[in-house]
C-alpha positions as CSV (number, residue, x, y, z in Angstrom):
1,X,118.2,95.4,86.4
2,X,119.4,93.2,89.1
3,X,120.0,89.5,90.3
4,X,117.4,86.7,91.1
5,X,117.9,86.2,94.7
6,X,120.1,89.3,96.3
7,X,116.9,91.8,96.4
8,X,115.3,89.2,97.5
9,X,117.3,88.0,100.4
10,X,118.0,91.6,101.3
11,X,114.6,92.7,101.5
12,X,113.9,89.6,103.7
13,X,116.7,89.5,105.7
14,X,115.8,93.0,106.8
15,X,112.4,92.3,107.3
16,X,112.8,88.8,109.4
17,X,110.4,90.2,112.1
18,X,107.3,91.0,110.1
19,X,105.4,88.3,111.0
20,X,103.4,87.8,107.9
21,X,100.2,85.0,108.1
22,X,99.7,82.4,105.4
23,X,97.6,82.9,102.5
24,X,95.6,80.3,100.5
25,X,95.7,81.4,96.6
26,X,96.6,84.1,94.8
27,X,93.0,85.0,94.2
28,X,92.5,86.2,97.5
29,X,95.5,88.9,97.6
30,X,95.5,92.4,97.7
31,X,95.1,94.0,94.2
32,X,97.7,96.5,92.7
33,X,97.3,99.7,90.8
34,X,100.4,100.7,88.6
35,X,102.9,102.0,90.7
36,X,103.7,105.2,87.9
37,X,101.3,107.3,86.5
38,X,101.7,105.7,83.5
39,X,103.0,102.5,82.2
40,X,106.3,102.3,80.8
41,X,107.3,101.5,77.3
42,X,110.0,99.1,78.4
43,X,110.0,96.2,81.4
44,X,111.8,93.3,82.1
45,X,109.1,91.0,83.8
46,X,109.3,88.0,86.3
47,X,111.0,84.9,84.7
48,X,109.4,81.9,84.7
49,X,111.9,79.6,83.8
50,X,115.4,77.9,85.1
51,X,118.7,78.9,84.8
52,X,119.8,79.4,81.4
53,X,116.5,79.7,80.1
54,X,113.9,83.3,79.9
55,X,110.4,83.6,80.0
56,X,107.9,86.2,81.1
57,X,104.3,85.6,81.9
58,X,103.2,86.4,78.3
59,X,106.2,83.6,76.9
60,X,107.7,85.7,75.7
61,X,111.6,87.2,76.5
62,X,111.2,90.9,78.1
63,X,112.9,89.6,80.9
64,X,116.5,88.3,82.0
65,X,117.8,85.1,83.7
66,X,116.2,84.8,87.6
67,X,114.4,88.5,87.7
68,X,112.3,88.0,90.7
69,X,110.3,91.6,89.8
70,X,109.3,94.0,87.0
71,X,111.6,96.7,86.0
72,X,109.7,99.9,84.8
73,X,111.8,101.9,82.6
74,X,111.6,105.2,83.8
75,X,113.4,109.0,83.8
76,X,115.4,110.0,86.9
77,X,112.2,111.5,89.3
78,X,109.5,109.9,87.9
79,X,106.8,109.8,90.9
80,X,106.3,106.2,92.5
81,X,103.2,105.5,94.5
82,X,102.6,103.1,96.4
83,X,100.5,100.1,94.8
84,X,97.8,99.5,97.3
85,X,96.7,100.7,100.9
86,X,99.2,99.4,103.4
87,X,101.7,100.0,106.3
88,X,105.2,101.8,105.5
89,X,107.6,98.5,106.8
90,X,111.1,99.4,105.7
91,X,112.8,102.1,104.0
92,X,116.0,103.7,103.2
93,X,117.6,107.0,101.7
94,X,121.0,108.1,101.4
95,X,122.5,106.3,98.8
96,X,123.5,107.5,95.5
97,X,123.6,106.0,92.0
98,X,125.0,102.4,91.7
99,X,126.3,100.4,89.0
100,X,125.6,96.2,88.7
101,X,129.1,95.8,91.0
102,X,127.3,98.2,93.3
103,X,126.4,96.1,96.9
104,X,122.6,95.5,96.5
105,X,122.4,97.0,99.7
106,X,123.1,99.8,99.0
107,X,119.8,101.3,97.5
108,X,117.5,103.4,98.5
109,X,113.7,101.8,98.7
110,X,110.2,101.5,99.9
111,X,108.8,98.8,101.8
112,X,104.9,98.5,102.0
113,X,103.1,95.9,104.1
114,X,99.3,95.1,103.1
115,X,96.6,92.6,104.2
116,X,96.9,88.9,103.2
117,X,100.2,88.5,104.2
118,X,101.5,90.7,100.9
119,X,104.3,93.6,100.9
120,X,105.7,95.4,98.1
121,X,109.0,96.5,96.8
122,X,109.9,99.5,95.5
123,X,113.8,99.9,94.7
124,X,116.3,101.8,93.3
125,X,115.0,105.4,94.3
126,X,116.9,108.8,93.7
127,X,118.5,110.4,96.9
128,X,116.8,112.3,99.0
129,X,113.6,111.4,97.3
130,X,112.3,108.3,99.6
131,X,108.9,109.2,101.7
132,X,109.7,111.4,105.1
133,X,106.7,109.2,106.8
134,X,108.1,107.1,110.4
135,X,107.9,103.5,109.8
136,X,104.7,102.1,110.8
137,X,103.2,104.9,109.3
138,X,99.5,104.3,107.1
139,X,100.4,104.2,103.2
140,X,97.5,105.7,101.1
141,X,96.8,103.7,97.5
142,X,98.5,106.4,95.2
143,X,100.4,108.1,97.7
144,X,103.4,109.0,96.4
145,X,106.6,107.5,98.5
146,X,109.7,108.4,96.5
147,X,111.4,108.8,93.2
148,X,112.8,106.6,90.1
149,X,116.7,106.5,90.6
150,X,119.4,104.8,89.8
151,X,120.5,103.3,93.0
152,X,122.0,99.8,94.2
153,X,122.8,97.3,91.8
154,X,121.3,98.3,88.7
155,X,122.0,99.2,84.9
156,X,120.3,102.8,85.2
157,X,117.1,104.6,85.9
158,X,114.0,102.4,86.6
159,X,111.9,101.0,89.2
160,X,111.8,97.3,90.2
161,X,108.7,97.0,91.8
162,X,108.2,93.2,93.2
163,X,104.8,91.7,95.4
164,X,105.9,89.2,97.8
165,X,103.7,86.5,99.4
166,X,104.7,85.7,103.0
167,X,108.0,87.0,101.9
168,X,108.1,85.0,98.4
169,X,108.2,86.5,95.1
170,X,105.5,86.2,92.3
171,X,104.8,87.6,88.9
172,X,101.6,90.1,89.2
173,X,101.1,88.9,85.5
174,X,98.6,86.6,84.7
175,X,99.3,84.7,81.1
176,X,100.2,82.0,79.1
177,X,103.3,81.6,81.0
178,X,102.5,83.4,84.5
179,X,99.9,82.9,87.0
180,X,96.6,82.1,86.4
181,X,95.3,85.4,88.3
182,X,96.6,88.8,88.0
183,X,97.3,91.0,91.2
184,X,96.2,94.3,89.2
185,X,93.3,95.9,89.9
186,X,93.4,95.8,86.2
187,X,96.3,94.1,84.2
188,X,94.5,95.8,80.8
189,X,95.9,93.3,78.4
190,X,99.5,94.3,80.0
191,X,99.0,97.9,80.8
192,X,97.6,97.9,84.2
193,X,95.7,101.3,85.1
194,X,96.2,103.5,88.1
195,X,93.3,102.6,89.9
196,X,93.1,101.5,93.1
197,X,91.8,98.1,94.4
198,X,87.6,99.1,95.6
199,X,87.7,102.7,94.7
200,X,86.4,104.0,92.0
201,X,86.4,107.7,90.7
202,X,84.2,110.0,91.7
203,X,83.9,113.0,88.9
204,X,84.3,116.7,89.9
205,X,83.0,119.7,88.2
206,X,83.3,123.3,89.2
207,X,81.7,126.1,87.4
208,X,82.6,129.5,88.3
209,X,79.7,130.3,90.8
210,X,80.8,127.2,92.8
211,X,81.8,127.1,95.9
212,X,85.4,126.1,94.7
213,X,86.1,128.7,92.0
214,X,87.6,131.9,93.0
215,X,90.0,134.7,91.6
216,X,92.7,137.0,92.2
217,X,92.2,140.6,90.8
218,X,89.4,142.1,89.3
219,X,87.3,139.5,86.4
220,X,83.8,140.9,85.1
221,X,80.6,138.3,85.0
222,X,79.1,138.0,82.3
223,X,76.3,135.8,81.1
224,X,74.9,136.6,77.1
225,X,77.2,133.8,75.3
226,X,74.9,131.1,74.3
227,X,77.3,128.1,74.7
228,X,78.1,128.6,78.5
229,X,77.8,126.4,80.9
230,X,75.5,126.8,83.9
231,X,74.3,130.4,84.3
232,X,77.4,132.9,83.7
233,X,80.9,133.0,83.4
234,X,84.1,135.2,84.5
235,X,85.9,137.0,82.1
236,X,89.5,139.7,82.5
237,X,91.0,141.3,79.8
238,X,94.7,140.0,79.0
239,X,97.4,141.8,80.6
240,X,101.0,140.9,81.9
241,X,99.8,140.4,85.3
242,X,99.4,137.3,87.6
243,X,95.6,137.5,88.3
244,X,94.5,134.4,88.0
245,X,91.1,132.2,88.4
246,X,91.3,129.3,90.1
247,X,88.9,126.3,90.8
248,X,89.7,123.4,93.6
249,X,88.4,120.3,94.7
250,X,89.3,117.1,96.3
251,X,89.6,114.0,94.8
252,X,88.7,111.1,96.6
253,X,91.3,108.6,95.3
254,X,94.6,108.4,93.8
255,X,94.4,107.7,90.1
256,X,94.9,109.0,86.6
257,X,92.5,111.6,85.8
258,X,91.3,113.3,83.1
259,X,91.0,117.2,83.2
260,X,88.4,118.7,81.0
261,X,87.7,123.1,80.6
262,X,84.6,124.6,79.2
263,X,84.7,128.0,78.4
264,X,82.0,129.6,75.9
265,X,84.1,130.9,72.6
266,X,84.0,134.4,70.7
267,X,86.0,136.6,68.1
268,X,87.5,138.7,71.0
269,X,88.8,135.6,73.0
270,X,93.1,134.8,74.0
271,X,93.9,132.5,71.7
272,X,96.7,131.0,74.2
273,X,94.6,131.2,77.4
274,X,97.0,129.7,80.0
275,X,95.2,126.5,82.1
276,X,97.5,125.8,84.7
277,X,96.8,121.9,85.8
278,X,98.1,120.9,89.4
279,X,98.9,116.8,89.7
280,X,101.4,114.8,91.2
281,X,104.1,115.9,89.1
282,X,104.0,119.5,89.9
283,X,102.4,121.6,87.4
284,X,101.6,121.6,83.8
285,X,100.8,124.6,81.4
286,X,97.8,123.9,78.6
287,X,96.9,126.5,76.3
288,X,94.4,126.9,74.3
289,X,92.6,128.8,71.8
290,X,89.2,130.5,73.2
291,X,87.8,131.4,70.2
292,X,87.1,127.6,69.0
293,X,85.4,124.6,70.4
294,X,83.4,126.1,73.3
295,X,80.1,124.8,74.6
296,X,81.6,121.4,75.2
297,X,84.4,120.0,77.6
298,X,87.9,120.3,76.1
299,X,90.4,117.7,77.2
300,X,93.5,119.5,78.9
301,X,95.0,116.1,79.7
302,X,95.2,112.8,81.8
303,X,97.4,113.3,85.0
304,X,98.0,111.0,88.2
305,X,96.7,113.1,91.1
306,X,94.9,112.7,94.3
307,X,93.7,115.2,97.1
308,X,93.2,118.7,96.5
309,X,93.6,120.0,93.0
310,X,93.5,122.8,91.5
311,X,93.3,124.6,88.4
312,X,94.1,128.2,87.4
313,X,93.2,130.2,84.4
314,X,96.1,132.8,83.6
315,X,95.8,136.2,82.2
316,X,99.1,136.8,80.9
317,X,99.3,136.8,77.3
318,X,99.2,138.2,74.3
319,X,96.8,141.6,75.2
320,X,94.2,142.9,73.5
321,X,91.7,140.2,74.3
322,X,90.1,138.3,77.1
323,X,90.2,135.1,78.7
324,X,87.0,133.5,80.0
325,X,87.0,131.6,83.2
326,X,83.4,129.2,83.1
327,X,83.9,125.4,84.6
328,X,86.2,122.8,84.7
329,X,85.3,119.3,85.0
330,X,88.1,116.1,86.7
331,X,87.0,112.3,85.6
């Protein structure tokens, strides 16, 4: 949480050079995706009203007296990514955490400038966490540029993330009691999505004969199950060894995917096959049981992730069975 107008005047007061040209409406601004991978259960929005009073854009009161942003509750290093394609204006690292009698200044933050005279805001990051890019550097849509933190004024973890028009706050919202267009790419009744203003997913899929699929060790091909997909599959006997099968690809835009596996299923298959998912977050570890559901895509999960990716098929388990390496699918 913070005060009305000292992020403000700090982030403009630092900023006095930028130079931004006017704009005519809100309609013709830059569009945002959610700057998380997923939207928080807790916010305190923009207020609408005067001193004394509280109102966010959806009348309601998720908000406190002069908030100039929206707060996303978040843990300490939750990945923030930068809203929209832009220019890295301002940053700062080196701070550690604050308390609401901390100097406003001192925070650690992100400062994006995009087209149409908007910037956005991104405060309160964990040490050490802020983006290593030179100012002036290009900003991808989705590229992650720092951590949740606790720095700066504030009441504990979260990230105020504010748009500003030729240096003047406004809600993103669009409702009953905000603006009468939203700046999200896709405000989804109050859950904005991760996608990014005028790109749109492109699916992947990688079977094991693709030119993305390789392995480590020895796996057998094999190609007399029914339910496979494409012509054959890979298949190694489960051992405590790290031989794994990987597929990669590149995604062409930052977003929250979905990660699908196809494998074809049988009485001698792992029943805790390891999937090991790559995303923005690091890694995650998905297992499933081989020996149901195949001939179809299985959902591993939804993660934010752009650029290469790439996921691994583990061997180590429980032996006496195998582990079948077929396609994997990103949408």
């Amino acid at each position: 949480m913070k005060t009305k107008n000292t992020l403000t005047q700090w982030a403009t007061a630092s900023l006095l050079c930028a130079g931004f040209l006017g704009l005519a409406s809100k309609a013709e601004a830059v569009l945002f995706r959610l700057p998380l991978a997923s939207n928080a259960v807790q916010h305190y929005y923009y207020d609408h009203s005067g001193a004394g009073f509280i109102s966010d854009w959806k009348c309601e009161t998720e908000t406190y007296d002069g908030h100039v942003g929206t707060d996303f509750d978040a843990s300490r290093y939750t990945a923030i990514y930068a809203a929209a394609v832009g220019t890295l204006a301002a940053k700062q690292n080196g701070w550690g955490d604050g308390s609401l009698s901390t100097d406003p200044s001192h925070a650690n933050y992100v400062i994006v400038n995009h087209a149409s005279g908007m910037r956005t805001l991104y405060w309160h990051m964990q040490n050490n966490t802020v983006t290593a890019k030179a100012i002036g550097s290009a900003i991808a849509c989705g590229e992650q540029i720092g951590q949740v933190g606790n720095s700066g004024m504030t009441s504990g973890p979260h990230l105020h993330f504010e748009p500003q028009l030729n240096q003047v706050p406004d809600d993103p919202y669009s409702g009953s009691c905000g603006g009468p267009t939203t700046w999200w790419v896709n405000q989804n009744n109050g859950n904005p999505t991760t996608a990014c203003e005028g790109q749109v997913k492109s699916a992947r899929t990688v079977d094991n004969n693709s030119a993305g699929f390789s392995v480590t060790g020895t796996w057998s091909s094999g190609s007399s199950a029914t339910d496979k997909f494409g012509a054959d599959y890979r298949f190694h006997s489960t051992a405590p060894v790290s031989e794994p099968a990987q597929w990669s690809t590149t995604l062409n835009t930052g977003a929250t995917w979905n990660v699908w596996a196809w494998w074809p299923q049988g009485a001698n298959r792992a029943t805790s096959a390891s999937y090991v998912v790559t995303h923005a977050g690091g890694t995650t570890t998905v297992n499933v049981n081989q020996q149901l559901n195949g001939g179809k895509w299985n959902l591993l999960g939804s993660w934010n992730m752009s650029g290469p990716v790439n996921v691994k098929l583990s061997c180590w388990t429980a032996t006496g069975a195998i582990v079948v390496a077929d396609a994997i699918k990103w949408d």
